[in-house]
C-alpha positions as CSV (number, residue, x, y, z in Angstrom):
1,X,0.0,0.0,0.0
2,X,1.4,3.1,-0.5
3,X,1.2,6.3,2.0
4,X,-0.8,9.6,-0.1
5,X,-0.7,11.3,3.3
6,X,2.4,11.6,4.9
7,X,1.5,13.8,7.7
8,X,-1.7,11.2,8.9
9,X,0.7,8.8,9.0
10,X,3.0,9.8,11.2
11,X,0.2,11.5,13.5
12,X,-2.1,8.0,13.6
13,X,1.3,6.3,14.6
14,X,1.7,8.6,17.5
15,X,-1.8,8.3,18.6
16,X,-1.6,5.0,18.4
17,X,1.9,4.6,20.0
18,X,0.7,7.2,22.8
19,X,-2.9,5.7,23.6
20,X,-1.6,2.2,23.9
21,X,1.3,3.3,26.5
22,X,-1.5,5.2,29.0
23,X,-3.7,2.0,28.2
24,X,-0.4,-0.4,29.5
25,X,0.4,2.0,32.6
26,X,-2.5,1.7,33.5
27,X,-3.6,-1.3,33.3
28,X,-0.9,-3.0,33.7
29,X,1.7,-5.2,31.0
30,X,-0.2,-8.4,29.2
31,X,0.1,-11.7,30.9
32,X,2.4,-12.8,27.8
33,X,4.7,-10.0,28.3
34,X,5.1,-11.1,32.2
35,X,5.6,-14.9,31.6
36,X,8.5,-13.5,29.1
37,X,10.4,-11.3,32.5
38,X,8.5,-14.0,35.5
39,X,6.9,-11.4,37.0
40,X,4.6,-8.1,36.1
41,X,6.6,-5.6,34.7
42,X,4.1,-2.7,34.9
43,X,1.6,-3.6,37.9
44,X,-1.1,-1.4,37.0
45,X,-4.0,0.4,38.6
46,X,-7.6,-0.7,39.7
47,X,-9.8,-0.2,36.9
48,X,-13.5,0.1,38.6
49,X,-16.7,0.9,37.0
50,X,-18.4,3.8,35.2
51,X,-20.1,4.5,39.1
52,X,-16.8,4.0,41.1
53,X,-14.3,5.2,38.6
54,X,-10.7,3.8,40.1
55,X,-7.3,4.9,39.2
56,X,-6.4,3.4,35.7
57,X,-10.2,4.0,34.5
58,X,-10.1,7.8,32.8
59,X,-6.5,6.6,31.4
60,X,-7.8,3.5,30.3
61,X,-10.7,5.0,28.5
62,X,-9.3,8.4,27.1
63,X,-5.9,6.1,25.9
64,X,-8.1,3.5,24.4
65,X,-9.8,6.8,22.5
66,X,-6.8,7.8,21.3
67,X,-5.5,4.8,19.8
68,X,-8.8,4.3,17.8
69,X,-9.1,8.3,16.7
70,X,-4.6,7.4,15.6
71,X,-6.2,4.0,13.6
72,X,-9.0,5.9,11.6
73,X,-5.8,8.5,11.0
74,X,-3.5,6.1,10.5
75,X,-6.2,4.2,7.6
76,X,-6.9,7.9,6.1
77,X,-3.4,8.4,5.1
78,X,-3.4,5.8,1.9
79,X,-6.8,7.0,0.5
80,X,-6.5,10.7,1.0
81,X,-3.8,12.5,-0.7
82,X,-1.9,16.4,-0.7
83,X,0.7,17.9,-2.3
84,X,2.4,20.7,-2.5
85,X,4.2,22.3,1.1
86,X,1.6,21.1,2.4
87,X,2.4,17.5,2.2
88,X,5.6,18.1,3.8
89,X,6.6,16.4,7.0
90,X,8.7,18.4,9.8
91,X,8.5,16.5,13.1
92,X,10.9,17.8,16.0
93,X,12.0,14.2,17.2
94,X,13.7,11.6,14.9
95,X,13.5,8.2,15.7
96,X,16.6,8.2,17.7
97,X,14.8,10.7,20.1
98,X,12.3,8.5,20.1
99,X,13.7,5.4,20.8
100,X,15.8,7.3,23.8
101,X,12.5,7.9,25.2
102,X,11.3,4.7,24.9
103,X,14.9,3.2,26.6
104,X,14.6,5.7,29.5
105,X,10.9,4.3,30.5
106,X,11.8,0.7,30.4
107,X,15.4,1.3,32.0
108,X,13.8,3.5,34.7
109,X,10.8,0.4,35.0
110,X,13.9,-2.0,35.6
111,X,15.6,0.3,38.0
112,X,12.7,0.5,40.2
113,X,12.2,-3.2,39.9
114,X,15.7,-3.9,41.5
115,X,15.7,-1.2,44.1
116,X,12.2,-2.9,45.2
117,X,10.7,1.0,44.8
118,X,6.8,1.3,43.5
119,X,7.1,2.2,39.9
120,X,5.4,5.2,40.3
121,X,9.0,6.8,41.1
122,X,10.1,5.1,37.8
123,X,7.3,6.8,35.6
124,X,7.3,10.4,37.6
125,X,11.4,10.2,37.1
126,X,11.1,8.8,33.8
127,X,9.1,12.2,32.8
128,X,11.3,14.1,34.8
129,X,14.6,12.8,32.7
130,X,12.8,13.5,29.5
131,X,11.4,17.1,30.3
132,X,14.7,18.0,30.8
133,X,16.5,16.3,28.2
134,X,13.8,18.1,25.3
135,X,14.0,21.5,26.9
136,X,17.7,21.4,26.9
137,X,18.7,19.5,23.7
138,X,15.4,19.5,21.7
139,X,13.2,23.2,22.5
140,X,11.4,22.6,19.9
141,X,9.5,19.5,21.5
142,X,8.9,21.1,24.7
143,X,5.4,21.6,24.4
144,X,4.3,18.1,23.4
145,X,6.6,16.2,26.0
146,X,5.8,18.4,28.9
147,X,2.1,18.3,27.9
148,X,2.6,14.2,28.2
149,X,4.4,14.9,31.5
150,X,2.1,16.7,32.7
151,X,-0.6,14.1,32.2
152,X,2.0,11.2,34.1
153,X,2.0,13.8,37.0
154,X,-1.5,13.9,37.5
155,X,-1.6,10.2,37.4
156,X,1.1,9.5,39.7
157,X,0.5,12.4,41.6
158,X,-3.1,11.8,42.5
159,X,-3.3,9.0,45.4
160,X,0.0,10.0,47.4
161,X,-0.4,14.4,47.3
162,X,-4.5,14.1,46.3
163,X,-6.3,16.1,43.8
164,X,-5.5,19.3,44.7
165,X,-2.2,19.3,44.5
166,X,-1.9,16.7,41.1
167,X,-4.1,19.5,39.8
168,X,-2.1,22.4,40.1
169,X,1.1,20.0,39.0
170,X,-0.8,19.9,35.7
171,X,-1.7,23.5,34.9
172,X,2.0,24.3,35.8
173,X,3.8,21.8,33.7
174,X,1.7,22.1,30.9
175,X,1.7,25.6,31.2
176,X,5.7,25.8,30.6
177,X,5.5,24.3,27.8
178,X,3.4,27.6,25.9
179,X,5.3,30.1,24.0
180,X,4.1,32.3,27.3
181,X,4.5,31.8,30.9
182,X,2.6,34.3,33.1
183,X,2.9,33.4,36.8
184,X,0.0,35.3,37.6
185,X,-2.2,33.9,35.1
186,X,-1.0,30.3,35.5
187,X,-1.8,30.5,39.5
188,X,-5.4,32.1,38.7
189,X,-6.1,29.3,36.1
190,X,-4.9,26.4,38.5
191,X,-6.7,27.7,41.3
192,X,-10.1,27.6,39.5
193,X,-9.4,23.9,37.6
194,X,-8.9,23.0,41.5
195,X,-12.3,24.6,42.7
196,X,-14.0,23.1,39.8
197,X,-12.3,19.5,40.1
198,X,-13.1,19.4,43.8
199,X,-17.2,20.8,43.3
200,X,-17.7,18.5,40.1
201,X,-15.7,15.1,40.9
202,X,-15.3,15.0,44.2
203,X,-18.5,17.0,45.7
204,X,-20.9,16.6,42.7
205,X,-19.9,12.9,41.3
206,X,-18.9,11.5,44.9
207,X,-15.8,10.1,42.7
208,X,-13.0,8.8,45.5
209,X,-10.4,10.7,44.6
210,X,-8.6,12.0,47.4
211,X,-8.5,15.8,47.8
212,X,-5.4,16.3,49.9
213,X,-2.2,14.3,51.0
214,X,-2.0,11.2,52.7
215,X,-0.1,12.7,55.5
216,X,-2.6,15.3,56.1
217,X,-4.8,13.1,58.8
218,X,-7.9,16.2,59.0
219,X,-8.4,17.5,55.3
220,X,-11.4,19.9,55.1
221,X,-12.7,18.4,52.1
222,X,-14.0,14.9,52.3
């Protein structure tokens, strides 16, 4: 078959790549993968129900929507066609890039494993590593990989420092990677996405997310 549309190519491949690695963190690595290493490489998260949402549920879902969205992309880019400049395909990563990013996760997961630390620390340092390694040696990608960290913060973030503070860890992150960082502006917008997280999920939903750290015993939001 032959590719008419370079640039759907490339973007259904990174949807695809990108919703099936929140779908695997989540969730946990296949059965096959863990008979190949004799133990579960990636434990995972509970999944719950549509009524009792758990941890690995909005990932699970939203990741799982991505891939799809990247296969109908993916499918599009031998029957539709364009030419001219626009048909041109500049990404900011090659695959070297990518693969580094790829070794760093799965070094980081094998760390952890043999320090006997939760993986969390792996995929929270993992994002970490790579933040800094695409401000410093590849600007141009700082928007999308500190958009992606942003999103393994909130996930990490949320059971041990609760919703309040995973929250504001999103708006910030993200926020860096704009062409414009306002302080004032970025503080305003996390506030409110806190407020509104807390009234919609927590008060208005009764989801179980927690709202503060674990080491604050009295929170005043339950």
């Amino acid at each position: 078959m032959q590719i008419k549309n370079p640039k759907d190519f490339w973007a259904g491949l990174m949807f695809i790549g990108f919703g099936a690695a929140f779908v695997v963190i989540a969730a946990g690595t296949p059965d096959f993968i863990n008979r190949m290493f004799g133990d579960k490489l990636i434990p995972g998260y509970q999944i719950g129900s549509a009524v009792r949402m758990g941890p690995a549920y909005f990932p699970i879902v939203l990741g799982g929507l991505l891939a799809l969205l990247g296969v109908v992309i993916f499918l599009r880019s031998f029957v539709s066609s364009i030419t001219g400049a626009a048909a041109a395909v500049k990404l900011p990563f090659t695959i070297l890039d990518l693969i580094a990013a790829v070794a760093v996760f799965v070094v980081a997961t094998f760390v952890a494993k043999m320090l006997g630390i939760s993986n969390d620390y792996a995929m929270l340092g993992s994002a970490l590593v790579l933040s800094v390694l695409a401000i410093v040696f590849r600007p141009e990608t700082k928007a999308l990989v500190l958009i992606l960290a942003s999103s393994l913060a909130f996930a990490y973030l949320l059971k041990p420092l609760g919703l309040a503070i995973a929250a504001i860890a999103v708006v910030f992150i993200s926020a860096y990677g704009g062409h414009e960082f306002k302080w004032k502006e970025v503080t305003i917008l996390a506030i409110v996405l806190v407020i509104f997280s807390v009234l919609v999920f927590v008060k208005g939903l009764t989801l179980p997310f927690p709202v503060c750290p674990d080491f604050v015993e009295s929170c005043p939001i339950r």
